[in-house]
N, C-alpha and C positions, 0 to 999 in steps of 0.2 A: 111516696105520699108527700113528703118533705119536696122534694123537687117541684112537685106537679103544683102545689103550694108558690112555690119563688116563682114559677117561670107565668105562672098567673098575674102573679104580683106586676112581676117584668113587663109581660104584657100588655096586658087589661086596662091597669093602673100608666101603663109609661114610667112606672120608676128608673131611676137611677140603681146602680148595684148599691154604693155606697148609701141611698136610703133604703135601700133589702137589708140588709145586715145589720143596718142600728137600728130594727124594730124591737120591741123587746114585748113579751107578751098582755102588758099593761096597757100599748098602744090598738090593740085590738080590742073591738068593740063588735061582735058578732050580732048582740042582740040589734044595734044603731043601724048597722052597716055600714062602716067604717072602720077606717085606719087611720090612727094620728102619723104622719111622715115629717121627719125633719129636712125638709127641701135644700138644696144644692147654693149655698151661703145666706140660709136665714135663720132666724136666731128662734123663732119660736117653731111648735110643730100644726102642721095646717091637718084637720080631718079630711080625708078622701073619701067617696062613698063606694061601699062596694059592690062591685056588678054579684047579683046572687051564683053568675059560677063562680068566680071567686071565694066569695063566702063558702061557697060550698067545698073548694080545694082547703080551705083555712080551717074550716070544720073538721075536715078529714085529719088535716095533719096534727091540731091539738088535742084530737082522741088518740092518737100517737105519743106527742109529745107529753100530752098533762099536764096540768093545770098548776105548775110550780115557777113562780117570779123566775124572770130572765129573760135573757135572748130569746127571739121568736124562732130563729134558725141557728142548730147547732152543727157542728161535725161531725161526722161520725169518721174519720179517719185514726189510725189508731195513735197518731203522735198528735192530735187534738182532741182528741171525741169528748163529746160534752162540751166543749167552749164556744164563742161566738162564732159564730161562720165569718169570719172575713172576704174582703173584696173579692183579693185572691183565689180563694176558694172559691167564690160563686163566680169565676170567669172559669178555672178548670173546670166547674161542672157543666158552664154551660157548650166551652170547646168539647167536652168531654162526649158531650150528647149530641155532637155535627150540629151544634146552633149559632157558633161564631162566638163572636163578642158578646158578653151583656147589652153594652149600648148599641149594638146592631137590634137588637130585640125591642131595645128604647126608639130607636130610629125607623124599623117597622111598623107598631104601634102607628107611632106617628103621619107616618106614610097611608096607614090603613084609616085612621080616622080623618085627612085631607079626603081621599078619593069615596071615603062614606058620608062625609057630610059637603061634598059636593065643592072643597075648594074655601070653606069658611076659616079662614087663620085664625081670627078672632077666638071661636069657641076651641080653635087645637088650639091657641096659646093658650088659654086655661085648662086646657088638660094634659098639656105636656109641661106645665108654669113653669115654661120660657120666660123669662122677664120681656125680651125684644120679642115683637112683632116681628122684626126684621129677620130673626132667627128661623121663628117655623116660616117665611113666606120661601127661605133658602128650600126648607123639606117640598113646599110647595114647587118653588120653580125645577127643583131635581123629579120630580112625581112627573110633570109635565114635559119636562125634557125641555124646556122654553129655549133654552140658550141652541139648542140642535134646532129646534122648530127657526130661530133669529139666522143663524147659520149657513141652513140649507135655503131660504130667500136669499139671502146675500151674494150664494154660490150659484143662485138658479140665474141670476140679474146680470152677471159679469158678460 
């Protein structure tokens, strides 16, 4: 339940691991739909809104977890159990479960919401908050294959 929880988060949301792990159960907001996320070098935490299966994986896991201050994800290995889940730990979990990387999962996302919204960077740099443009149009031109598409003209011309 815990898992199905993160790998939502990962996904859905486009989190980062390192803003999976410093949630803490304060920053949910079920009734809102939302998650307060401390983003990747900013100082304050932005609300994300949550897609209702989300919510509903988040649901699951704090009739699990219960309703006591802390971390929103703990360990349960036995030379941790009970403490924050660290980065660490939600990369073994996600190797663990043939998913790859965390950020390959963030990089997915990504990739899923270019080829579903048709190629708009715009609305995926505010869902992936990317600060560059220049960043997601990268996710862009890799979805595309653009530089093979530039390539294979070049090679058909010779």
């Amino acid at each position: 339940v815990r898992d199905i929880a993160i790998l939502r988060l990962l996904h859905d949301l486009g989190l980062r691991r390192g803003e999976v792990v410093s949630l803490d159960l304060e920053h949910v907001d079920l009734e809102a739909a939302t998650v307060a996320v401390l983003g990747k070098g900013r100082a304050a935490r932005a609300a994300l809104t949550l897609p209702s299966e989300t919510s509903t994986a988040l649901r699951a896991w704090l009739g699990v977890r219960g309703a006591a201050p802390g971390p929103l994800f703990t360990n349960f290995d036995r030379a941790g159990k009970g403490s924050r889940l660290t980065g660490t730990s939600l990369y073994r979990l996600t190797k663990g479960l043939g998913l790859g990387r965390p950020h390959g999962i963030r990089h997915a996302a990504i990739t899923e919401a270019l080829d579903l919204l048709g190629g708009d960077v715009r609305r995926v740099q505010r869902f992936s908050r990317h600060r560059s443009l220049a960043q997601v149009a990268i996710y862009d031109d890799n979805r595309q294959d653009l530089a093979g598409e530039v390539a294979r003209a070049v090679a058909a011309n010779l």
